[in-house]
C-alpha positions as CSV (number, residue, x, y, z in Angstrom):
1,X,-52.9,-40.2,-163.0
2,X,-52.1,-38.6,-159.6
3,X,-54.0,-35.5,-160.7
4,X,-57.6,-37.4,-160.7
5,X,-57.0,-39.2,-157.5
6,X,-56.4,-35.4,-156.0
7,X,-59.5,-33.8,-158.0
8,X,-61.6,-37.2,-156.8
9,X,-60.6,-35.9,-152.8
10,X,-62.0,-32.5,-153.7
11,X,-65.1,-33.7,-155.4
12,X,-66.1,-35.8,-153.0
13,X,-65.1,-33.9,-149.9
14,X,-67.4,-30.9,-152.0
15,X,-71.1,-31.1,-150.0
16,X,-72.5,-30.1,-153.4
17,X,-71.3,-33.3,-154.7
18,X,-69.4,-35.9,-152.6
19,X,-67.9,-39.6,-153.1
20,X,-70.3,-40.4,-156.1
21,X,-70.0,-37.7,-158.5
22,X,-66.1,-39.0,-158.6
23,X,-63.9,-39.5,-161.9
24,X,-64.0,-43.3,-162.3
25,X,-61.9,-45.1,-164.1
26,X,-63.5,-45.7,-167.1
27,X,-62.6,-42.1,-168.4
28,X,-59.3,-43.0,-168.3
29,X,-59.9,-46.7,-169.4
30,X,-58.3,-47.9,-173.3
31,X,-61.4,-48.2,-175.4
32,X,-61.8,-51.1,-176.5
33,X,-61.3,-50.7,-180.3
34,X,-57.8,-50.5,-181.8
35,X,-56.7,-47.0,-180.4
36,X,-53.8,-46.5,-178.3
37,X,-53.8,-44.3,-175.4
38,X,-51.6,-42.0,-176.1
39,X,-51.7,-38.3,-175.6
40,X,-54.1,-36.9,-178.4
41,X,-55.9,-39.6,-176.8
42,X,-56.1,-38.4,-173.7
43,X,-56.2,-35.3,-174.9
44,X,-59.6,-36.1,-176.4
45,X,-61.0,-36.9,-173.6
46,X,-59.8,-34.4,-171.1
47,X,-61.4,-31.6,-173.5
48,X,-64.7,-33.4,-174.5
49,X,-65.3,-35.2,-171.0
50,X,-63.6,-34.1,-168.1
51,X,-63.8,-30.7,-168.7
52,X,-67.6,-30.6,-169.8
53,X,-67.6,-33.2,-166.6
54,X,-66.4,-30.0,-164.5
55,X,-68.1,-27.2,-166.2
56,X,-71.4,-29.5,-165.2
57,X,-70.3,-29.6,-161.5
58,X,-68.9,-26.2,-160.8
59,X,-71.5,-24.7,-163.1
60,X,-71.1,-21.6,-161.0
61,X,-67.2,-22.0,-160.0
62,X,-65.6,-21.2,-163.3
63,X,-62.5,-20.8,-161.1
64,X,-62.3,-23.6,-159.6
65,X,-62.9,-25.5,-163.1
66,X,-60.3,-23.2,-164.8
67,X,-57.9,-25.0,-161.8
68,X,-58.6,-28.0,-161.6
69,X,-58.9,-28.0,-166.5
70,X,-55.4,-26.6,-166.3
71,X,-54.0,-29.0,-163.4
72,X,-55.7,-31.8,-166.0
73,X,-54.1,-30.2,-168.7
74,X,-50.6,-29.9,-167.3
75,X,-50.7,-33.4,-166.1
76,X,-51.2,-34.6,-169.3
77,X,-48.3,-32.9,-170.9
């Protein structure tokens, strides 16, 4: 997903946070039980990890997580 390698540049070019708070790829890995990755999938875990992920990083940035959620989002579509 194109989206994550450009929100991995901004995290890690952020001083705050850098190269290893980065979205690996085990987010975006297919479990390993039965379920296909498909989109309520992903969905799933855009809303209950990379958005908490973001909320946690930018605590006080809700811009920049509402950005970077709806760019996810979009993406996803």
């Amino acid at each position: 997903m194109e989206t994550v390698v450009q929100l991995n540049k901004k995290i890690s070019g952020d001083p705050a946070l850098g190269r290893g708070f980065e979205i690996g790829h085990s987010f975006l890995s297919k479990p390993s039980r039965a379920v296909e990755a498909d989109r309520a999938w992903l969905a799933s875990v855009i809303r209950h990890e990379l958005v908490p992920l973001l909320e946690e990083y930018w605590f006080d940035e809700t811009a920049r997580v509402k950005e970077w959620s709806d760019k996810l989002w979009a993406a996803a579509a």
